[in-house]
MISE-5718 format. One record per atom (N, C-alpha, C): residue in three letters; x, y, z; chain. Coordinates in steps of 0.001 Angstrom, whole numbers, plus 500000, padded with zeros to 6 digits. Layout:
BEGIN
TIZA_type_px_py_pz_mol
TIZA_ALA_X_Y_Z_A
...
This chain:
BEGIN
TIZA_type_px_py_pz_mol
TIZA_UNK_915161_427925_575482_A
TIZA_UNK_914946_426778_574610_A
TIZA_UNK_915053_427252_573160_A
TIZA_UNK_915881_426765_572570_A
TIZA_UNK_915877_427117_571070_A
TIZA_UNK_915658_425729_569854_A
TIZA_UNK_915608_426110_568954_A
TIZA_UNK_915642_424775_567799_A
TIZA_UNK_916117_423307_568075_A
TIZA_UNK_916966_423132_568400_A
TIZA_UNK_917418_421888_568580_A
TIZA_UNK_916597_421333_569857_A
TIZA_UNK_916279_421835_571138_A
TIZA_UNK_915727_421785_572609_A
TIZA_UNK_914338_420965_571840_A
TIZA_UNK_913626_422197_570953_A
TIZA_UNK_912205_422158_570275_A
TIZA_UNK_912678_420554_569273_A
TIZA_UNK_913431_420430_568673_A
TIZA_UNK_913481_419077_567839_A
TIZA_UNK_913688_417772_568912_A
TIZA_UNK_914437_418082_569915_A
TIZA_UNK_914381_416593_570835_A
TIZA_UNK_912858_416632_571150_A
TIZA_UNK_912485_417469_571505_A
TIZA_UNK_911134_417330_571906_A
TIZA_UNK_910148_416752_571534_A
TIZA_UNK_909928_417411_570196_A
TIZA_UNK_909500_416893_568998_A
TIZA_UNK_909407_415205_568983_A
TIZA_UNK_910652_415173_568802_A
TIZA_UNK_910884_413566_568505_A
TIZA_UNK_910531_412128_570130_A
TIZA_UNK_910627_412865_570935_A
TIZA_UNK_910278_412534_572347_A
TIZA_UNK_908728_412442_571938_A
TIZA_UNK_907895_413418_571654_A
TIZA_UNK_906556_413226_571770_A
TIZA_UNK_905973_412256_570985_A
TIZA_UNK_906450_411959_569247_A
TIZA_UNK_906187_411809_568321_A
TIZA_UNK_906612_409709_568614_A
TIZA_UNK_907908_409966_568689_A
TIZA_UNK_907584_408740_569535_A
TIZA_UNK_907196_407983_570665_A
TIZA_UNK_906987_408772_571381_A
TIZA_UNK_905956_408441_572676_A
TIZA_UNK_904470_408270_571961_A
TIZA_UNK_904173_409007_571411_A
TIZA_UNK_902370_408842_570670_A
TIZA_UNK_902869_407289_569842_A
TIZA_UNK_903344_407138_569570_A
TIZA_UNK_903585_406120_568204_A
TIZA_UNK_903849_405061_568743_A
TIZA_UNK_904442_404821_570281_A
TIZA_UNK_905092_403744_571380_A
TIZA_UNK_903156_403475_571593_A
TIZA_UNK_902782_404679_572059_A
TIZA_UNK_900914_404749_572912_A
TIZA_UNK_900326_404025_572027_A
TIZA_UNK_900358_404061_570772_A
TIZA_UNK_899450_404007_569717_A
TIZA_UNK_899675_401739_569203_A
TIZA_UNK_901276_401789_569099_A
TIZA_UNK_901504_400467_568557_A
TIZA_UNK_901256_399585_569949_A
TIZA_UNK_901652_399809_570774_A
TIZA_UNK_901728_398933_572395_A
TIZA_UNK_902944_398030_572474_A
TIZA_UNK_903195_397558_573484_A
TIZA_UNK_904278_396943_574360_A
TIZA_UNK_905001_396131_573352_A
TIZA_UNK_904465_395120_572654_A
TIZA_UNK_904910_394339_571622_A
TIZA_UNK_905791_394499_570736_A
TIZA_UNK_905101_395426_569735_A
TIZA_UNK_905396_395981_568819_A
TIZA_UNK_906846_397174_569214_A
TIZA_UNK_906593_397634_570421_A
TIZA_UNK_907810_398500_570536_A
TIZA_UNK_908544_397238_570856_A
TIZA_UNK_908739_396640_571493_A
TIZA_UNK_910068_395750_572117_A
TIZA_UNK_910499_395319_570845_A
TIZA_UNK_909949_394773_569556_A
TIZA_UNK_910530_394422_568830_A
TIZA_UNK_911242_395357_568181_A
TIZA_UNK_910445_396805_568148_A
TIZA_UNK_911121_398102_567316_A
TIZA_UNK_912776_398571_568100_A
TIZA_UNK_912176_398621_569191_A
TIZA_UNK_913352_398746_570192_A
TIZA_UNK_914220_398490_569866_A
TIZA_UNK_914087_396697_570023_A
TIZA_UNK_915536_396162_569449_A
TIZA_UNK_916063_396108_568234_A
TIZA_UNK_914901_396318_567448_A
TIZA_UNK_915538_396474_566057_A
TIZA_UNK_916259_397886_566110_A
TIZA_UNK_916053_398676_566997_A
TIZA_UNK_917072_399720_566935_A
TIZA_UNK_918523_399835_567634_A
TIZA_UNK_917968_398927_568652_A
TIZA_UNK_919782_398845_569437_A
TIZA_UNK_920660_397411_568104_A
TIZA_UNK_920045_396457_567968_A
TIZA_UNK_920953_395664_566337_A
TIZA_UNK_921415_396574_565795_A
TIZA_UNK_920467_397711_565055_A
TIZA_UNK_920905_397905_564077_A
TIZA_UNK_921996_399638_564615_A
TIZA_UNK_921707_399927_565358_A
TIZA_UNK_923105_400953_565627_A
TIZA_UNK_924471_399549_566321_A
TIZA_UNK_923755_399130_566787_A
TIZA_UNK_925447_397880_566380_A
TIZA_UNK_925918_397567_565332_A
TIZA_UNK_925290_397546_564658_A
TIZA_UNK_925690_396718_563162_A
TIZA_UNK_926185_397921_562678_A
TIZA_UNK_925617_399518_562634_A
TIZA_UNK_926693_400270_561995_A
TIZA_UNK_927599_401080_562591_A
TIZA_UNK_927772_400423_564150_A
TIZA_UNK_929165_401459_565230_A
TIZA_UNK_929859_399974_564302_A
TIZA_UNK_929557_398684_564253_A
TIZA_UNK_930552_397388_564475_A
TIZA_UNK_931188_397742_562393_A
TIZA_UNK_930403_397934_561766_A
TIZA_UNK_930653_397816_560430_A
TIZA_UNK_931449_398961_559893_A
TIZA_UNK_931047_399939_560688_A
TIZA_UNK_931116_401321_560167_A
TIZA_UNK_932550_401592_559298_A
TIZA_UNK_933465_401442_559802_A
TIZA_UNK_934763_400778_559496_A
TIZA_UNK_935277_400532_558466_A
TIZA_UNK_934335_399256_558311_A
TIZA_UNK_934792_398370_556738_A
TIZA_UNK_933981_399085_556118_A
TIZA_UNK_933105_399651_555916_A
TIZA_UNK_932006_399971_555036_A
TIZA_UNK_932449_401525_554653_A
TIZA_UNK_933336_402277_555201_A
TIZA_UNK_934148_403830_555166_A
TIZA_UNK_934848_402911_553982_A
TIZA_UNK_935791_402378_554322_A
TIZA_UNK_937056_402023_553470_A
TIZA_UNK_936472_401417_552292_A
TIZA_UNK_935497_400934_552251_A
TIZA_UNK_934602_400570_550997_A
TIZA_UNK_934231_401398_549929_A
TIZA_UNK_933778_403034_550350_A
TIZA_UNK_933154_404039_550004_A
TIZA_UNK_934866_404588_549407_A
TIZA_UNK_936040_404842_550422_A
TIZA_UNK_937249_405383_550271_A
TIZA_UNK_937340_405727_548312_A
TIZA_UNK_937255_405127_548056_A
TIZA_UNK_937838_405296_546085_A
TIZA_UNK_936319_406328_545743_A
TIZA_UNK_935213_406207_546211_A
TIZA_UNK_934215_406680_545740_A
TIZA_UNK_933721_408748_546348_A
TIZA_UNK_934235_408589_547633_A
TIZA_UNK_933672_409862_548392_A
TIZA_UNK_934990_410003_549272_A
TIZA_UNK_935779_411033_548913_A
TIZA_UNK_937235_411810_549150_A
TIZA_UNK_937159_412046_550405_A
TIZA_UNK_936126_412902_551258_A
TIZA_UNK_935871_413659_552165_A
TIZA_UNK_935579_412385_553450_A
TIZA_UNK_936627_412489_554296_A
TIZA_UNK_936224_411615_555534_A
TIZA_UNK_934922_411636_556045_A
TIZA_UNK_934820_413058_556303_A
TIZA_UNK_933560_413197_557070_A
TIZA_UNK_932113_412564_556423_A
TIZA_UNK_932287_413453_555060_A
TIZA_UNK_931082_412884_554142_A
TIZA_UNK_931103_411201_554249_A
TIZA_UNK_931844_410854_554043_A
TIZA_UNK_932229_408971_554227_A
TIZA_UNK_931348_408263_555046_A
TIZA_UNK_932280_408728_556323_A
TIZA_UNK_931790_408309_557517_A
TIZA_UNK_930525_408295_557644_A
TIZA_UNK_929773_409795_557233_A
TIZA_UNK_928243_410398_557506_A
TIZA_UNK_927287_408795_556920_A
TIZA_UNK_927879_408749_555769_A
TIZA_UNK_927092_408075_554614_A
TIZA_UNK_927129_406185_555315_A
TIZA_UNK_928521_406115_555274_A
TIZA_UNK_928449_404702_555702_A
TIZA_UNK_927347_404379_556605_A
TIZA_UNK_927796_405436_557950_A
TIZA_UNK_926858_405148_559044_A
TIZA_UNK_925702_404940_558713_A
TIZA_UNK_925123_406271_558047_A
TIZA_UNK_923527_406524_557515_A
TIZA_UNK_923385_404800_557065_A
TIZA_UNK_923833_404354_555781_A
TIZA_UNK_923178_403862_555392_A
TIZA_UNK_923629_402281_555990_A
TIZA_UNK_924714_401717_556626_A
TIZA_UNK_924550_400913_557211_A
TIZA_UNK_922943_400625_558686_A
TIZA_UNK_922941_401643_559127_A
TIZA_UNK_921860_402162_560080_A
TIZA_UNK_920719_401960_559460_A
TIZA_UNK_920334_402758_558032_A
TIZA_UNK_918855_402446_557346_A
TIZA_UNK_918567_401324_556939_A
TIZA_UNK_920085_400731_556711_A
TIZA_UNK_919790_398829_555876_A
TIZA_UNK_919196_398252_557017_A
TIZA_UNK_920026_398096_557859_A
TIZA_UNK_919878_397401_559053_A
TIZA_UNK_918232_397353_559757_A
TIZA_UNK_918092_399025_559566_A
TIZA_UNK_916397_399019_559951_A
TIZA_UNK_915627_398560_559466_A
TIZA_UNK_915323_399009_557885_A
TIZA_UNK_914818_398252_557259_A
TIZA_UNK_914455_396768_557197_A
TIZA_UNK_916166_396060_556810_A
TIZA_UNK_915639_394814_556991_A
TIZA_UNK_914749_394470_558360_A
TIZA_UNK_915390_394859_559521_A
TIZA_UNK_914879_394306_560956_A
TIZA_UNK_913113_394650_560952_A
TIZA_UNK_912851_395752_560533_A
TIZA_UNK_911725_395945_560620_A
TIZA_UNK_910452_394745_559637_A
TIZA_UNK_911398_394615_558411_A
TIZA_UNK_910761_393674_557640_A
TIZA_UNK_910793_392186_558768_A
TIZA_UNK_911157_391968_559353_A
TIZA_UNK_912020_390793_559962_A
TIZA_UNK_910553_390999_561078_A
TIZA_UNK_910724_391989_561692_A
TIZA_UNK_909195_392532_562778_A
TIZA_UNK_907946_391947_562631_A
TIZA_UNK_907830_392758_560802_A
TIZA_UNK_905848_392701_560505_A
TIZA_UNK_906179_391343_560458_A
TIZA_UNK_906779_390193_559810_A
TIZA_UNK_906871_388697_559996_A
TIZA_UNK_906670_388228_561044_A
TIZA_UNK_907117_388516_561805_A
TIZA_UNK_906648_387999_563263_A
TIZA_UNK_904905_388443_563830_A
TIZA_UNK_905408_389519_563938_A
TIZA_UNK_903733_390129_564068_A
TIZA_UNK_902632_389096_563529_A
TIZA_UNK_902975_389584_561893_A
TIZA_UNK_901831_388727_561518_A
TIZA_UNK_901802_386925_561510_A
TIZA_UNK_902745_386506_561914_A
TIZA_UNK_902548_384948_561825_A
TIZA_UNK_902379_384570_563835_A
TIZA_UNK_902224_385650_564460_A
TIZA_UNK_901209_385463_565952_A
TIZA_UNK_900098_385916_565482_A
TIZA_UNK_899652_387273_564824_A
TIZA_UNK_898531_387446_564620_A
TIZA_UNK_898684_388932_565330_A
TIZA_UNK_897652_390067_564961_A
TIZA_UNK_897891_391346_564585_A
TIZA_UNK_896594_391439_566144_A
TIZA_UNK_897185_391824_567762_A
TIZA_UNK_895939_391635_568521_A
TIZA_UNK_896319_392804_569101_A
TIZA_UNK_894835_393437_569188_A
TIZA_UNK_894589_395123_570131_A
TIZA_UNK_895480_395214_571048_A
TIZA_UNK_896633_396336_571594_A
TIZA_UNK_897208_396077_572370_A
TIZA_UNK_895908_396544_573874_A
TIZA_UNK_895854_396006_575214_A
TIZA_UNK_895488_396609_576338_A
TIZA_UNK_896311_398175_576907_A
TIZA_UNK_895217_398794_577247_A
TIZA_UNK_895945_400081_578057_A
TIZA_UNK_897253_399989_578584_A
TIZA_UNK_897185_398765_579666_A
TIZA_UNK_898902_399353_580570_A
TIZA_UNK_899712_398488_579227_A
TIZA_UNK_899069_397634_578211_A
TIZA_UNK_900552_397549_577024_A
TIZA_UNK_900576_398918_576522_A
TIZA_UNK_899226_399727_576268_A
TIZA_UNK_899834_400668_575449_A
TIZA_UNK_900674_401725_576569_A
TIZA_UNK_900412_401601_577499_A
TIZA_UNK_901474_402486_578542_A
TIZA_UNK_902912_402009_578434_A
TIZA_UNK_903117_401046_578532_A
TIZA_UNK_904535_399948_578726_A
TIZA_UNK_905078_400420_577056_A
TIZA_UNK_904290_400648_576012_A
TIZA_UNK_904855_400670_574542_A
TIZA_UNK_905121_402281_574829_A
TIZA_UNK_904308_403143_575418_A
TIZA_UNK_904878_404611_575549_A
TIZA_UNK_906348_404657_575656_A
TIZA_UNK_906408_404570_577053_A
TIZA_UNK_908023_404149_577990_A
TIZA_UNK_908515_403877_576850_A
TIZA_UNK_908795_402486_576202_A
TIZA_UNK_909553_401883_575360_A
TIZA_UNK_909641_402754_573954_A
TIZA_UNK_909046_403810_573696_A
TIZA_UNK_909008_404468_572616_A
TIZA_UNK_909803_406122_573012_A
TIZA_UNK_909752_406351_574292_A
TIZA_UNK_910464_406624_575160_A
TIZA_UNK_912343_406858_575006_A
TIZA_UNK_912545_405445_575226_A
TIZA_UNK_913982_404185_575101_A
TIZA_UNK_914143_405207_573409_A
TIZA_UNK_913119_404943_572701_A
TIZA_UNK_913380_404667_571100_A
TIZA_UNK_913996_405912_570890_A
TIZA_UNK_913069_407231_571326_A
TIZA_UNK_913396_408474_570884_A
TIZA_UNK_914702_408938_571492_A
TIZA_UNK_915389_408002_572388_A
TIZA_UNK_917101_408581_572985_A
TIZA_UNK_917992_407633_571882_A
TIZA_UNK_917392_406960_571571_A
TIZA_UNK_918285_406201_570398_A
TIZA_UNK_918487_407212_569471_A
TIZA_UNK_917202_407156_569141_A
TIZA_UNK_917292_408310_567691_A
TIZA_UNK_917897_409953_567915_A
TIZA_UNK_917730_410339_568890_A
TIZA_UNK_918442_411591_569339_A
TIZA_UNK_919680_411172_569369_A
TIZA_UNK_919959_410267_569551_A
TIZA_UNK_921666_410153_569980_A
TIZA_UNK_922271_409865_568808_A
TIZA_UNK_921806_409035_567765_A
TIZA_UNK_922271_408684_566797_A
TIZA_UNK_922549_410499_565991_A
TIZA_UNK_921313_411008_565864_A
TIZA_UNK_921702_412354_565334_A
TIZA_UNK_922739_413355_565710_A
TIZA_UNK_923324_413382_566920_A
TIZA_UNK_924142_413662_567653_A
TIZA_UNK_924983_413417_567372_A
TIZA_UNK_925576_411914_567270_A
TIZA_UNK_926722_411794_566544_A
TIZA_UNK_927165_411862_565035_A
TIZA_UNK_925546_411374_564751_A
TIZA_UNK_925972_412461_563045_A
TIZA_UNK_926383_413700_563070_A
TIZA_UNK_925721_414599_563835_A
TIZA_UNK_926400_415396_563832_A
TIZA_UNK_927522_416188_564221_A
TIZA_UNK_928296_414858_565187_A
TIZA_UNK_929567_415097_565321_A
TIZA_UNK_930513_415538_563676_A
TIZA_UNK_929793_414880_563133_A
TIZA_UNK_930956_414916_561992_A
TIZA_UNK_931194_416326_561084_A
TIZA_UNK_929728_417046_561484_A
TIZA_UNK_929478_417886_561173_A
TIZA_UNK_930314_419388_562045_A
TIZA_UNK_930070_420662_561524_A
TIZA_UNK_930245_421622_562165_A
TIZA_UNK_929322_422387_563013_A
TIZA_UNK_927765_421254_563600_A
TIZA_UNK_926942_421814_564087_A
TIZA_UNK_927223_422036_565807_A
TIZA_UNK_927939_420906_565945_A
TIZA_UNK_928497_421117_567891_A
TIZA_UNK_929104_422629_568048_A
TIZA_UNK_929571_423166_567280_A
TIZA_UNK_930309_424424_567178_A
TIZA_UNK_929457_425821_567058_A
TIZA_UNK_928023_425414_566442_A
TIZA_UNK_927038_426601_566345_A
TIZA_UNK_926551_426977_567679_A
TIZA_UNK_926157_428251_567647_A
TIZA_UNK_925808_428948_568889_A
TIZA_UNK_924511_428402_569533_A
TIZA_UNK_924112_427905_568675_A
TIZA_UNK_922551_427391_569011_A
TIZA_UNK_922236_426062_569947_A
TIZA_UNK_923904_425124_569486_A
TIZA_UNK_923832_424089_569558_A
TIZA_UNK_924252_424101_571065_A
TIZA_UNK_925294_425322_571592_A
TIZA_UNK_926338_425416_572644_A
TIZA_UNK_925088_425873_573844_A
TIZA_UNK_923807_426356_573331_A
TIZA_UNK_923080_427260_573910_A
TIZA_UNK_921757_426086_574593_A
TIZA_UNK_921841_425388_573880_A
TIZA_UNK_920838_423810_574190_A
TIZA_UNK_920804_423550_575479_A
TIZA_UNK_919559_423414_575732_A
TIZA_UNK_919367_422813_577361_A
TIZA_UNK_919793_421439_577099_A
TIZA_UNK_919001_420802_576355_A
TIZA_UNK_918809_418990_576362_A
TIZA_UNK_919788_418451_575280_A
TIZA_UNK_920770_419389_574658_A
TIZA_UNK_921829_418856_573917_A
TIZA_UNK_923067_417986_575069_A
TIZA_UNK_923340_418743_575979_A
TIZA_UNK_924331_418264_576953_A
TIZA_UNK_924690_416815_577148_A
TIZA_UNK_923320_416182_577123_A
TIZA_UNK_923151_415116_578064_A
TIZA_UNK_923050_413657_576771_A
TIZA_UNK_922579_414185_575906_A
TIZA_UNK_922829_412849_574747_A
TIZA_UNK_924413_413618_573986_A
TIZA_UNK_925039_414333_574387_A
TIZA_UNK_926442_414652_573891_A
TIZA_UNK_927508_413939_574852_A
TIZA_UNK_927026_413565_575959_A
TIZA_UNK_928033_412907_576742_A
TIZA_UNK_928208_411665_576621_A
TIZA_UNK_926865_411102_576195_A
TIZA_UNK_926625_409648_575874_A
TIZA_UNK_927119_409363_574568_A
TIZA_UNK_927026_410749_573511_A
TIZA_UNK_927968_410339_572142_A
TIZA_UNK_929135_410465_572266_A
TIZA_UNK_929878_410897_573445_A
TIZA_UNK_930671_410440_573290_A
TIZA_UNK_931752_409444_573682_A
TIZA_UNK_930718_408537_574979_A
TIZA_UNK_930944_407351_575478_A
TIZA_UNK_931129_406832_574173_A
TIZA_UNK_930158_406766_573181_A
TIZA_UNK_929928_405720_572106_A
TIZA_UNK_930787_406065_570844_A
TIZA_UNK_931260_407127_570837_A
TIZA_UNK_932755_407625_569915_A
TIZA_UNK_933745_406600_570605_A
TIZA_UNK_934194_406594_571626_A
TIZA_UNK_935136_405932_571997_A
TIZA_UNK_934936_404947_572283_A
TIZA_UNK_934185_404370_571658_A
TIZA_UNK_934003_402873_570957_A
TIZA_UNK_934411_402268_569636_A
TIZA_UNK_934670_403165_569388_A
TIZA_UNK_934812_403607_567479_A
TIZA_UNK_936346_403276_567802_A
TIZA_UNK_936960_402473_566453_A
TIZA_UNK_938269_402563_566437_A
TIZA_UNK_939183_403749_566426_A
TIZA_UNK_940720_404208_566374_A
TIZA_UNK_940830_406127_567085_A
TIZA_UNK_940686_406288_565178_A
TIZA_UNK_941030_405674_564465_A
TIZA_UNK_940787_406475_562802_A
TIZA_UNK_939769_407152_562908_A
TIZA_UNK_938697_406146_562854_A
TIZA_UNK_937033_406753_562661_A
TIZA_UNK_936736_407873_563608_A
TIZA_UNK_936889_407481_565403_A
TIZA_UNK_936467_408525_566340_A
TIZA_UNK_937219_409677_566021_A
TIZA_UNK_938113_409844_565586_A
TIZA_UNK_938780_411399_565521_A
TIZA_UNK_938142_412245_564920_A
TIZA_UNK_936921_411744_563394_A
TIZA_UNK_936819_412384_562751_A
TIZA_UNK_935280_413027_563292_A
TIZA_UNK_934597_412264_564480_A
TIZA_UNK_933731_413145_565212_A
TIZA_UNK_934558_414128_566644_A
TIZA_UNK_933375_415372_565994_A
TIZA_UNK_934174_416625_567332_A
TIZA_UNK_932868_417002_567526_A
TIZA_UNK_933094_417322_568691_A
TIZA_UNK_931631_417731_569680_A
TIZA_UNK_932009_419003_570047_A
TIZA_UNK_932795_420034_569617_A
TIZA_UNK_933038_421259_570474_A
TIZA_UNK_934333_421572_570716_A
């Protein structure tokens, strides 16, 4: 197990405590505010490169950035979009098996977020480090990035490499 093994982990636990902690509710809405908003920047990603094009030379850097920040808008707003809801039902203790059911679902959250990093770092030269090739738990959200590369129109997907 090296660095990267130790960071999925990380992020597995961190949102599992945070799924335990908010309960069932609150994740389903987080949830989905996370599968929207990686749609909104695989679907945008695109127009929003060619936008940046006159400003940032470097494909890769482009791409990195669009994604990033189509991805953070998207959260953001959705999340603002969340506490609104929340608070106009009203802010109520979640029960044990919700906070079990919000674990699981926080669960869901932390393969989002691993995967999303993954394909950031397709763009990068990190698939190529020894560390990365050496990963137990890299394998398995690398296969799924790259189901979701080849979703990507072939301009954009070319410019992620996994190895």
């Amino acid at each position: 197990m090296n660095w990267a093994d130790a960071t999925i982990l990380a992020v597995f636990s961190l949102s599992t405590i945070i799924g335990l902690l908010q309960g069932f509710i609150k994740e389903v809405l987080s949830l989905l505010a996370w599968l929207i908003a990686v749609s909104i920047a695989i679907s945008f990603l695109g127009i929003f490169s060619e936008i940046l094009y006159k400003s940032i030379s470097y494909s890769d850097l482009r791409l990195g950035i669009a994604f990033s920040g189509l991805l953070l808008m998207s959260l953001a707003l959705l999340h603002w979009i969340n506490d609104l809801i929340i608070q106009s039902v009203g802010d109520v203790l979640p029960t044990l098996f919700e906070r079990f059911l919000g674990g699981i679902l926080g669960l869901a959250r932390a393969n989002i977020i691993i995967l999303m990093l993954v394909l950031l770092a397709g763009l990068t030269q990190m698939p190529n480090w020894l560390s990365w090739k050496q990963s137990i738990l890299l394998p398995f959200f690398q296969t799924t990035a790259l189901i979701l590369r080849n979703q990507l129109p072939i301009a954009i997907a070319s410019q992620f490499s996994f190895g």
